[in-house]
NUKEZA-843183 format. One record per residue: residue number from 1; residue in three letters; chain; z, x, y of N, C-alpha, C in turn. Coordinates in Angstrom, 3 decimals. Atoms other than C-alpha are relative to their C-alpha. Layout:
REM residues N
<atom NUM, 'Ala', 'A', <Z, X, Y>, <Z, X, Y>, <Z, X, Y>>
...
***
This chain:
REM residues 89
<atom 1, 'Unk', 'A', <-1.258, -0.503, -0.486>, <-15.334, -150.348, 23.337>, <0.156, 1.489, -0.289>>
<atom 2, 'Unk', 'A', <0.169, -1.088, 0.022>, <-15.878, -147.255, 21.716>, <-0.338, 0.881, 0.963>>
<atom 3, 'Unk', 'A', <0.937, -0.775, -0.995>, <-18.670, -145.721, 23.926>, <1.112, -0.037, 1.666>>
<atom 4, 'Unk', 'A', <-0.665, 0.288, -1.412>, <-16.361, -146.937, 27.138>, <1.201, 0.931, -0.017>>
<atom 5, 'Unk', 'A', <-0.854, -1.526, 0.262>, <-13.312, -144.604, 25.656>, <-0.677, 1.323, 0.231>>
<atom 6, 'Unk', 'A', <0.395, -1.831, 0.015>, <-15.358, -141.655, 25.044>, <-0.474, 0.289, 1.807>>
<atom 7, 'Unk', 'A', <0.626, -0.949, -1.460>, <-17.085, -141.722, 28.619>, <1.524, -0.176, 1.169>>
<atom 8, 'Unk', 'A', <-1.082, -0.496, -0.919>, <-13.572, -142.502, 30.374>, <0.635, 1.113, -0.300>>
<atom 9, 'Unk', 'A', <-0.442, -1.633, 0.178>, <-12.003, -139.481, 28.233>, <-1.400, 0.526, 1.157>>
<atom 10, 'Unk', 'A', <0.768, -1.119, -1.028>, <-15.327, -137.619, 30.113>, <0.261, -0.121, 1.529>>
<atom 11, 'Unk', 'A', <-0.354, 0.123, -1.695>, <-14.706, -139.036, 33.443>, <1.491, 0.334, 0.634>>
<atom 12, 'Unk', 'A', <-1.764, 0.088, -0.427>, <-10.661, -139.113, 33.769>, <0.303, 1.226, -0.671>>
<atom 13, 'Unk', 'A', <-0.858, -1.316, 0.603>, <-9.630, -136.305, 31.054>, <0.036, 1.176, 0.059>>
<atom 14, 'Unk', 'A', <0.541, -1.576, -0.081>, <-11.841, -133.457, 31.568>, <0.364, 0.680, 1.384>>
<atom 15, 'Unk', 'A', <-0.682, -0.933, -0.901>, <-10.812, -132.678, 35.052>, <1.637, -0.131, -0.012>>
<atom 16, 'Unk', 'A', <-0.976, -0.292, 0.201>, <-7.403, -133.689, 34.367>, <0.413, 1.009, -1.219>>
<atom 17, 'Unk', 'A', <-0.376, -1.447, 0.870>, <-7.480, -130.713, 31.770>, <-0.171, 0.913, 0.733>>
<atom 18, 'Unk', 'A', <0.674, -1.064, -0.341>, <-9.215, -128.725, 33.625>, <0.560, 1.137, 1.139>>
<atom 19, 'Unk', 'A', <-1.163, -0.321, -0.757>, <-6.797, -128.489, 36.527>, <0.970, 0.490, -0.327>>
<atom 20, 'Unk', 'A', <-1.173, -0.467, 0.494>, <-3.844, -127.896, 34.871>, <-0.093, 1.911, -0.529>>
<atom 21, 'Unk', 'A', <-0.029, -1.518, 0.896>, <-5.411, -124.711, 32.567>, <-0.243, 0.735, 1.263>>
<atom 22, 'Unk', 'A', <0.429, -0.752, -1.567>, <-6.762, -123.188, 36.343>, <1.157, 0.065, 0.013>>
<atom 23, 'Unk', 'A', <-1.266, 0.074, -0.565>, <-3.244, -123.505, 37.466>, <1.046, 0.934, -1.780>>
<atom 24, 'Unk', 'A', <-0.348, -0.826, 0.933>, <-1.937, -122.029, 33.843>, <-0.173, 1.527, -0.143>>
<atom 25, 'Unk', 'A', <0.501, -0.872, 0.000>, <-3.817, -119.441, 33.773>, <-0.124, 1.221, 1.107>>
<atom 26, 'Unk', 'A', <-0.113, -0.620, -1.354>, <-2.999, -117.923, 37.137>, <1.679, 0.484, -0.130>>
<atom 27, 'Unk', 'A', <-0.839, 0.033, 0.141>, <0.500, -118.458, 36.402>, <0.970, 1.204, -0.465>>
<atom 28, 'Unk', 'A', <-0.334, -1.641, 0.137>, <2.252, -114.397, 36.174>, <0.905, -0.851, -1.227>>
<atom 29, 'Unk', 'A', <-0.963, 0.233, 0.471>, <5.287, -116.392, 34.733>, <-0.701, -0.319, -1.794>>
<atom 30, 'Unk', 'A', <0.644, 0.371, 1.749>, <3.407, -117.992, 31.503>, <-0.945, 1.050, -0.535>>
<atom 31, 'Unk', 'A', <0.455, -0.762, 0.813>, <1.055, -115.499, 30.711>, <-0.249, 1.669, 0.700>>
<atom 32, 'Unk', 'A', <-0.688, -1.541, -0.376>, <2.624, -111.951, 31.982>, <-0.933, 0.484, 0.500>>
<atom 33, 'Unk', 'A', <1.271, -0.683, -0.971>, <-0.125, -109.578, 32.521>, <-1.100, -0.477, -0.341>>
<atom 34, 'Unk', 'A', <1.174, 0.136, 0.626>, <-2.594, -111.363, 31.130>, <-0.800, -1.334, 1.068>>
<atom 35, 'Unk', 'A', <0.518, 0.644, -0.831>, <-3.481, -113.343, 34.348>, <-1.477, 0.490, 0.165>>
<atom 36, 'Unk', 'A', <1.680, -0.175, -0.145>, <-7.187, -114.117, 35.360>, <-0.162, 0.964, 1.268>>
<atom 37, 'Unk', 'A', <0.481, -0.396, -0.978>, <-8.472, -111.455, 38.000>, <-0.472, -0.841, 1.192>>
<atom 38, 'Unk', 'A', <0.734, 0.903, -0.936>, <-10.392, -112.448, 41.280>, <-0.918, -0.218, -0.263>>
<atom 39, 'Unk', 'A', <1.461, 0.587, 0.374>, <-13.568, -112.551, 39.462>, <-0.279, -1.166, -0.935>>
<atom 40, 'Unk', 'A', <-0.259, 0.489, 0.704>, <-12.564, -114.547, 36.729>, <0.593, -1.532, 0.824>>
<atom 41, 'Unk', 'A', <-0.104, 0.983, -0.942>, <-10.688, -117.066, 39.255>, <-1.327, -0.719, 0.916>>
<atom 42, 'Unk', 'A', <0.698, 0.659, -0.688>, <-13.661, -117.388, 41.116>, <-0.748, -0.776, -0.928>>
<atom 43, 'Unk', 'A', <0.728, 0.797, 0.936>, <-15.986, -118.640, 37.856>, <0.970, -1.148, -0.359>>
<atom 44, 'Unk', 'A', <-1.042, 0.917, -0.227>, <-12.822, -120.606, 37.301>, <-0.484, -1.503, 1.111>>
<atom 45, 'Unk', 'A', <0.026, 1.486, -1.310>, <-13.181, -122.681, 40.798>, <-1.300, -0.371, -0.366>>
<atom 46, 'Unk', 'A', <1.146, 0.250, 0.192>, <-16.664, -122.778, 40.132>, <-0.044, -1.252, -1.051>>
<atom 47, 'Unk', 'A', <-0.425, 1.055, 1.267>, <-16.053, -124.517, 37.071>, <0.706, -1.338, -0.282>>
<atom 48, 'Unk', 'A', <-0.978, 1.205, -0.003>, <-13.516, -126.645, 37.783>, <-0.663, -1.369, 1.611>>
<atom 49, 'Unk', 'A', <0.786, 0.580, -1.510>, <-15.709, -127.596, 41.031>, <-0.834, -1.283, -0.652>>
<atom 50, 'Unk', 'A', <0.827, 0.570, 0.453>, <-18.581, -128.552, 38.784>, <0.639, -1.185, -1.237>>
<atom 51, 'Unk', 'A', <-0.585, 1.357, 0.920>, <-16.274, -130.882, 36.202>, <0.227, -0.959, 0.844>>
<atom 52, 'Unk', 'A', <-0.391, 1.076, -0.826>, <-14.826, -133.041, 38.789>, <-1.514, -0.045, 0.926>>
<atom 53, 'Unk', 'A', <1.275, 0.582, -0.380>, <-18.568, -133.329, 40.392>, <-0.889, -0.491, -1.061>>
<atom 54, 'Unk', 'A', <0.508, 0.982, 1.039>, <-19.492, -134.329, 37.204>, <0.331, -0.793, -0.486>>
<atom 55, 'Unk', 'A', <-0.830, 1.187, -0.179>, <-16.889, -136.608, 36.590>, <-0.496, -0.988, 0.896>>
<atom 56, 'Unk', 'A', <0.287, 1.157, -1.531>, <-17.346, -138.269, 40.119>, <-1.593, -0.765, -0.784>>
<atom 57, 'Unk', 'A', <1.427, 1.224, 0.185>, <-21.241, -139.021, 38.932>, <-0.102, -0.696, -1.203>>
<atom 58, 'Unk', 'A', <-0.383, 0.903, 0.710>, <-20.330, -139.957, 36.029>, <0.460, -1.127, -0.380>>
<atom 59, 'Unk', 'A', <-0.589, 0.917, 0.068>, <-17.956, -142.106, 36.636>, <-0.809, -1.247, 0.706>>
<atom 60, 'Unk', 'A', <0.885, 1.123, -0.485>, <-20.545, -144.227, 39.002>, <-0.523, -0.855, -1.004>>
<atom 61, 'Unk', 'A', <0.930, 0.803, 0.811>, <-22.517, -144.704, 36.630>, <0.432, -1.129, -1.174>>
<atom 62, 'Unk', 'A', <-1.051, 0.771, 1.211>, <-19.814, -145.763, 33.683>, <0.437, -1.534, 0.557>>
<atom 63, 'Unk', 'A', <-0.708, 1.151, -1.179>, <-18.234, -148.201, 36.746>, <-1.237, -1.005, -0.002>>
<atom 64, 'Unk', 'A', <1.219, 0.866, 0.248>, <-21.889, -149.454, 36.635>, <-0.300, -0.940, -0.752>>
<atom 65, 'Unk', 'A', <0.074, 0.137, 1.378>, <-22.199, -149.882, 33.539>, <0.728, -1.297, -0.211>>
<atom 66, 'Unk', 'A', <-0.833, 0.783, 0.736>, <-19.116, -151.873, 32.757>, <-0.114, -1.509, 1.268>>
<atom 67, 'Unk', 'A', <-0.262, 1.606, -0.537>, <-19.645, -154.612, 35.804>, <-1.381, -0.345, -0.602>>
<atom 68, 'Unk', 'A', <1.620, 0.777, 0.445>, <-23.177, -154.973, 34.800>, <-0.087, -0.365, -1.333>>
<atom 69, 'Unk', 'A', <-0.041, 0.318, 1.186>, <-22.009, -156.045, 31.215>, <-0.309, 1.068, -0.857>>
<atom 70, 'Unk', 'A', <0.398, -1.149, 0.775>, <-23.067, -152.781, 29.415>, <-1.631, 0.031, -0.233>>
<atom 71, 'Unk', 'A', <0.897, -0.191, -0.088>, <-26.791, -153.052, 30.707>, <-0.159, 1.557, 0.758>>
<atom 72, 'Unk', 'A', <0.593, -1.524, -0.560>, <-28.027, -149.061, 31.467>, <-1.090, -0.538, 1.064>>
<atom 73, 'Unk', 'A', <1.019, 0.131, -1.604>, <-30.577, -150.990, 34.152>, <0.518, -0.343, 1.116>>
<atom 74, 'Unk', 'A', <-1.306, 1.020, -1.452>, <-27.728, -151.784, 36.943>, <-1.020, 0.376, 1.130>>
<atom 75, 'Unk', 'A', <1.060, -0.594, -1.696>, <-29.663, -149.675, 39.705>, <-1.211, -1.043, 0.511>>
<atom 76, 'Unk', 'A', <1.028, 0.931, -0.441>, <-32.334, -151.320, 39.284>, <0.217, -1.999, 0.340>>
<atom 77, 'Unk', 'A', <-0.007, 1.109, 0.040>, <-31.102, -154.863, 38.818>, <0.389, -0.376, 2.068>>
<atom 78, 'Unk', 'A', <-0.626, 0.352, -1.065>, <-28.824, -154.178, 41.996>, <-0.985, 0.128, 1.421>>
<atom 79, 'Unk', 'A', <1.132, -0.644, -1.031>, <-31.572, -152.695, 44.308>, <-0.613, -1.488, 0.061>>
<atom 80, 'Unk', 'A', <0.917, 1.056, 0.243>, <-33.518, -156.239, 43.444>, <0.623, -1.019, 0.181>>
<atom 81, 'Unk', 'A', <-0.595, 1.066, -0.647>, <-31.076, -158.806, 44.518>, <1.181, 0.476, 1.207>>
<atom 82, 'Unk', 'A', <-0.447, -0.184, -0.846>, <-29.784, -156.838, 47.281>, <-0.725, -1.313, 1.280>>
<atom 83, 'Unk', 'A', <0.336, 0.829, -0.829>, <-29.776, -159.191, 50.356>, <-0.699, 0.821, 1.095>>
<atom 84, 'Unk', 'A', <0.965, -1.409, -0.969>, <-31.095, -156.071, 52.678>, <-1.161, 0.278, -0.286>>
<atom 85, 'Unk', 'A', <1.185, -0.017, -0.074>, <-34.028, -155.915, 50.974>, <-0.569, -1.712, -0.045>>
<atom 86, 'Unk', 'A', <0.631, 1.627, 0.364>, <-34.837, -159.865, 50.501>, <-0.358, -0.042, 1.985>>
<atom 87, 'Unk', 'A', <0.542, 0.157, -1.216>, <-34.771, -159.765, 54.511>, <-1.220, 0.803, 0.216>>
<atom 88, 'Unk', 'A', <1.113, -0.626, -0.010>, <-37.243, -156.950, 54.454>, <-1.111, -0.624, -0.273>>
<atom 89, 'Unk', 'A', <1.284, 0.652, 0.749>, <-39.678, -159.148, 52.864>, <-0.284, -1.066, 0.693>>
***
């Protein structure tokens, strides 16, 4: 139950942080002149691009994980009693 917390904090929390500080940090009102430039915004999106695409594959795999009982071989198990390949054969 442990391991299943820590990787939903990674999958669910990190872009829901991640969003918010982008959106903070732009914000004239909260931090006066000390807003991010356009260069700084752009490593920003960049950033916030690459959490939530790492989230997303993450989360496959976690989602995997937890129907397949907490076996790390799902891919493979699932690939091997697919009915699409049993016709192939």
């Amino acid at each position: 139950m442990i391991i299943l917390f820590q990787a939903y904090n990674g999958v669910v929390g990190l872009p829901i942080t991640a969003l918010p500080l982008f959106w903070a940090v732009n914000d004239s009102e909260i931090m006066c002149r000390y807003t991010n430039g356009w260069k700084l915004n752009v490593i920003n999106s960049v950033l916030v691009f690459l959490t939530v695409y790492s989230a997303w594959s993450a989360g496959q795999f976690v989602i995997g994980v937890v129907r397949s009982c907490g076996s790390t071989n799902w891919r493979a198990r699932r690939r091997s009693r697919s009915p699409r390949r049993l016709r192939r054969l």
